[in-house]
LUMVEXLO-868818 format. One record per residue: residue in one letter; x, y, z of N, C-alpha, C, O, CB in turn; residue number from 1. Coordinates in steps of 0.2 Angstrom, whole numbers, plus 2048, in hexadecimal, padded with zeros to 3 digits. Each point is the difference from the previous one (the first is absolute). Glycine has a CB too. Example, Ala and Ser with C-alpha at 12.3 -4.5 7.8 and 13.67 -1.06 7.14 Angstrom:
<atoms>
(atom "A",(842,7E4,827),(7FC,806,800),(804,806,800),(805,7FF,803),(7F2,7FB,803),1);
(atom "S",(807,80B,7F6),(804,806,801),(7FC,805,803),(803,806,801),(803,7F7,7F5),2);
</atoms>
This chain:
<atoms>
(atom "X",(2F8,136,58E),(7FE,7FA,7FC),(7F9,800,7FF),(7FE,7FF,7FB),(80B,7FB,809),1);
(atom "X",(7F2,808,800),(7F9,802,801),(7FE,802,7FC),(7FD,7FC,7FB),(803,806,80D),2);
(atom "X",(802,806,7F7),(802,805,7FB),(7FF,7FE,7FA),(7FC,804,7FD),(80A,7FF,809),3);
(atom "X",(7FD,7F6,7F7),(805,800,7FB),(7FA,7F8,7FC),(800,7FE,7FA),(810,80A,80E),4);
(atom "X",(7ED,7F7,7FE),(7FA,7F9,7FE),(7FB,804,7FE),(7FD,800,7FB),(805,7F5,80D),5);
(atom "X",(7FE,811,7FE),(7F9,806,7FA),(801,802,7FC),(7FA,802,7FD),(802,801,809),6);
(atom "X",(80A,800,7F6),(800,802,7FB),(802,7FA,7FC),(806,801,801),(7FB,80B,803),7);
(atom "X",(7FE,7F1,7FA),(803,7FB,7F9),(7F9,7FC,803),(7FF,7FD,7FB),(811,803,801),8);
(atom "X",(7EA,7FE,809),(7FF,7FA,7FF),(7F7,802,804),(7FB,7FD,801),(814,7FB,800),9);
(atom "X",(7F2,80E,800),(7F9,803,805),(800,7FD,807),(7FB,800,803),(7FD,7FF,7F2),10);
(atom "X",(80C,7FF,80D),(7FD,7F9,802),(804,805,808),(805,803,7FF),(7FB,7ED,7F6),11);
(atom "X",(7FD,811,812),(800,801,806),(805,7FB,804),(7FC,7FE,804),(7F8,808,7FA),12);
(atom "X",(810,7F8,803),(805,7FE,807),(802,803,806),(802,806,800),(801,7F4,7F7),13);
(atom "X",(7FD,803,80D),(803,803,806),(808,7FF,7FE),(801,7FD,7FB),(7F4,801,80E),14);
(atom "X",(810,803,7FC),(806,801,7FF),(802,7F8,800),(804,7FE,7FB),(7FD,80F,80A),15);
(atom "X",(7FE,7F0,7FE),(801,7F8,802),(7FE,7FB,7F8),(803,7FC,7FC),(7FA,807,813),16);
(atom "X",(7FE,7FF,7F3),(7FD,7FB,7F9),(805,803,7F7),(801,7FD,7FB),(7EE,804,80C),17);
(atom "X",(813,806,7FC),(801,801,7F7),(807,7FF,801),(804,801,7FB),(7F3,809,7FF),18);
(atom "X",(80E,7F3,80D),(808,7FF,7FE),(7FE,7F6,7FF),(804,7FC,7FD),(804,810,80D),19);
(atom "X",(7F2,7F3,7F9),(800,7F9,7FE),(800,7FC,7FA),(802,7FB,7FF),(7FB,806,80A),20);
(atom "X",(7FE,805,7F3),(801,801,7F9),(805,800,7FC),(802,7FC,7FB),(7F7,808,808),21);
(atom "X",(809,801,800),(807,801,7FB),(807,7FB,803),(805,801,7FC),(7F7,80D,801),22);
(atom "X",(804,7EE,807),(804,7FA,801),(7FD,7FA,7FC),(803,7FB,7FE),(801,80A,80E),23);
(atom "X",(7F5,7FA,7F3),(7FC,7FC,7FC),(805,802,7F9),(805,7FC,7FE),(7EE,804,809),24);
(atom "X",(80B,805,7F6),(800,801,7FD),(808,7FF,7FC),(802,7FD,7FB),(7F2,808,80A),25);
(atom "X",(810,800,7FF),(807,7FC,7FE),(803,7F9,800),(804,7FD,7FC),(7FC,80D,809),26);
(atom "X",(7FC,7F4,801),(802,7F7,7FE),(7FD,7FD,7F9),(804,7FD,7FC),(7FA,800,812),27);
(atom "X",(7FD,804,7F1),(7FC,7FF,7F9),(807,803,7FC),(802,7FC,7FD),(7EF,806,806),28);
(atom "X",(811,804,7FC),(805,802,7FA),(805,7FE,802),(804,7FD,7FB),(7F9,80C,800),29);
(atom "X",(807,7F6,80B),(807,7FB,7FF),(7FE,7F7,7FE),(805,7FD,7FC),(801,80D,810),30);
(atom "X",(7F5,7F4,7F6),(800,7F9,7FD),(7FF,801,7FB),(805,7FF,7FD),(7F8,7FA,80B),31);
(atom "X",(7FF,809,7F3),(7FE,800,7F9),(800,803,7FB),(7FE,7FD,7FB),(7FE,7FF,80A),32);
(atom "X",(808,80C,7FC),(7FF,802,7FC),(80A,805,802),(801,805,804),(7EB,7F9,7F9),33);
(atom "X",(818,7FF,800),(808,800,801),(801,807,7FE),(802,805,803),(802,7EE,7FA),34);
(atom "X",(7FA,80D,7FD),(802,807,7FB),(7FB,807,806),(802,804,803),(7FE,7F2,7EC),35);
(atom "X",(7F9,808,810),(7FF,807,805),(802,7FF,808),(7FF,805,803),(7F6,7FE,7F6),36);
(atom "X",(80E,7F7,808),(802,802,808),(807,803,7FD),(800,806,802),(7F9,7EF,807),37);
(atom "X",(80C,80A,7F3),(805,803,800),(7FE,809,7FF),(803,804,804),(802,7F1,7F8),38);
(atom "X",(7F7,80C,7FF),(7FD,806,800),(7FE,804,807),(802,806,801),(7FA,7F4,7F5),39);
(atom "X",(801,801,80C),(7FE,804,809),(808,802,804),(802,805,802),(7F0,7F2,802),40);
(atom "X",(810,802,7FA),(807,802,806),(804,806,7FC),(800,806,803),(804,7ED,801),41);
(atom "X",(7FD,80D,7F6),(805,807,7FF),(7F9,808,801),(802,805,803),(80A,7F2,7F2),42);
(atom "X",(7F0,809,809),(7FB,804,804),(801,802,808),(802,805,801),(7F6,7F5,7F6),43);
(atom "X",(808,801,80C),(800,801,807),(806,802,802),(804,7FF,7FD),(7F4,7F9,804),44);
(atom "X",(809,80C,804),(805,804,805),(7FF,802,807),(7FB,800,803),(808,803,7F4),45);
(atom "X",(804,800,80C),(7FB,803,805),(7FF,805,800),(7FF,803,806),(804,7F8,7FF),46);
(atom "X",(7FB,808,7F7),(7FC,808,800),(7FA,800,7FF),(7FC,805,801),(80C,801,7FB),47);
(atom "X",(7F5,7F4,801),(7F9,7FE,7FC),(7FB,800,809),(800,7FE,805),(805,7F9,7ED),48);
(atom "X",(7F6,80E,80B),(7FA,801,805),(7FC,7F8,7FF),(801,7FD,7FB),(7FE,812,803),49);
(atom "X",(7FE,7EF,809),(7FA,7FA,800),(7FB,7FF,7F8),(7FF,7FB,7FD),(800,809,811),50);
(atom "X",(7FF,802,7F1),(7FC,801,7FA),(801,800,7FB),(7FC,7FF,7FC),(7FF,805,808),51);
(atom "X",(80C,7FF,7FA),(802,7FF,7F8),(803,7FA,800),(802,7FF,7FB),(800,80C,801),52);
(atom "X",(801,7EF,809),(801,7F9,7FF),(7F8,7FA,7FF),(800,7FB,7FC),(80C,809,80D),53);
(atom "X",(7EF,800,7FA),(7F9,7FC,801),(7FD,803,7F7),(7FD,7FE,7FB),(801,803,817),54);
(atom "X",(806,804,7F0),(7FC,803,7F8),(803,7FC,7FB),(7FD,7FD,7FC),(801,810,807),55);
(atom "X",(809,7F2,7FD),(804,7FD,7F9),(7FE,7F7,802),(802,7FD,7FB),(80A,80F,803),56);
(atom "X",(7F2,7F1,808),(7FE,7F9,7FF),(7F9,7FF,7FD),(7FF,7FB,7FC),(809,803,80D),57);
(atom "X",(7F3,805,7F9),(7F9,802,7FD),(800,801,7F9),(7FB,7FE,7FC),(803,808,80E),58);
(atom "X",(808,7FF,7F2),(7FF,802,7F9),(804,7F8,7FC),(800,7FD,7FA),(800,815,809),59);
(atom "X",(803,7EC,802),(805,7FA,7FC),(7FA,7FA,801),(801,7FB,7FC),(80C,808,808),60);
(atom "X",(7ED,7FB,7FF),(7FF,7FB,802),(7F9,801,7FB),(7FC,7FB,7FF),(80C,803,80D),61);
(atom "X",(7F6,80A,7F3),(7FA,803,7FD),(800,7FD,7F8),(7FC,7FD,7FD),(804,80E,80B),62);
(atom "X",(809,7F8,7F7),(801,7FE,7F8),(7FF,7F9,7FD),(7FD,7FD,7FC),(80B,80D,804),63);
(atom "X",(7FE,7F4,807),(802,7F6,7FD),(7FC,7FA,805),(801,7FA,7FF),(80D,80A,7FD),64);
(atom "X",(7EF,7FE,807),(7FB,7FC,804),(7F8,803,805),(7FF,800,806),(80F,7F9,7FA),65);
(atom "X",(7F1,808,7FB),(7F9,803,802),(7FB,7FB,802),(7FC,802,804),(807,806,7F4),66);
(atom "X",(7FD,7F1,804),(7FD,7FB,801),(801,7FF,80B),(7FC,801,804),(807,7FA,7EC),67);
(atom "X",(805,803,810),(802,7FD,807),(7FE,806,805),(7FF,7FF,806),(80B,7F8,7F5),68);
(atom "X",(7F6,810,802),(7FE,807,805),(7F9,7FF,801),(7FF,800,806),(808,809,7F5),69);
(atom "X",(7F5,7F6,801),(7FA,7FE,802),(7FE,7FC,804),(7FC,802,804),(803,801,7F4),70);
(atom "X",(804,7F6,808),(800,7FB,805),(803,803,807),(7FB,801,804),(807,7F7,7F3),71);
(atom "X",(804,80A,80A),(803,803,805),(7F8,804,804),(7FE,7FD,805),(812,805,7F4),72);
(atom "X",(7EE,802,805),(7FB,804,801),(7F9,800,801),(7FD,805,802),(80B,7FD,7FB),73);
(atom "X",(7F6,7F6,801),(7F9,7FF,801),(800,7FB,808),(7FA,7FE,802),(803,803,7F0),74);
</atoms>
């Protein structure tokens, strides 16, 4: 998940900080945004590595809420 905040966001996390992100960040698309949380669920499985789940909530949240990503992140 680390990984996956540096490549889409520059941005350095330790392993802790970038799963708390991306539970942030999920909660943010299951309350508000129905259509890309369904998106994520059929995306998601169990074969999906840490980084292409962090990667595909990053690229969802880049496209349709970039505003609330920014917040999340300052």
């Amino acid at each position: 998940m680390e990984t996956a905040a540096y490549d889409y966001l520059s941005l350095t996390l330790g392993k802790r900080e970038a799963l708390v992100l991306y539970y942030r960040l999920t909660a943010f698309i299951r309350e508000h945004d129905a259509a890309g949380f369904a998106r994520f669920m059929a995306f998601r499985d169990g074969t999906l590595k840490d980084h292409a789940l962090m990667g595909f909530v990053l690229g969802l949240m880049m496209d349709r809420h970039r505003g609330v990503l920014e917040q999340f992140l300052a």
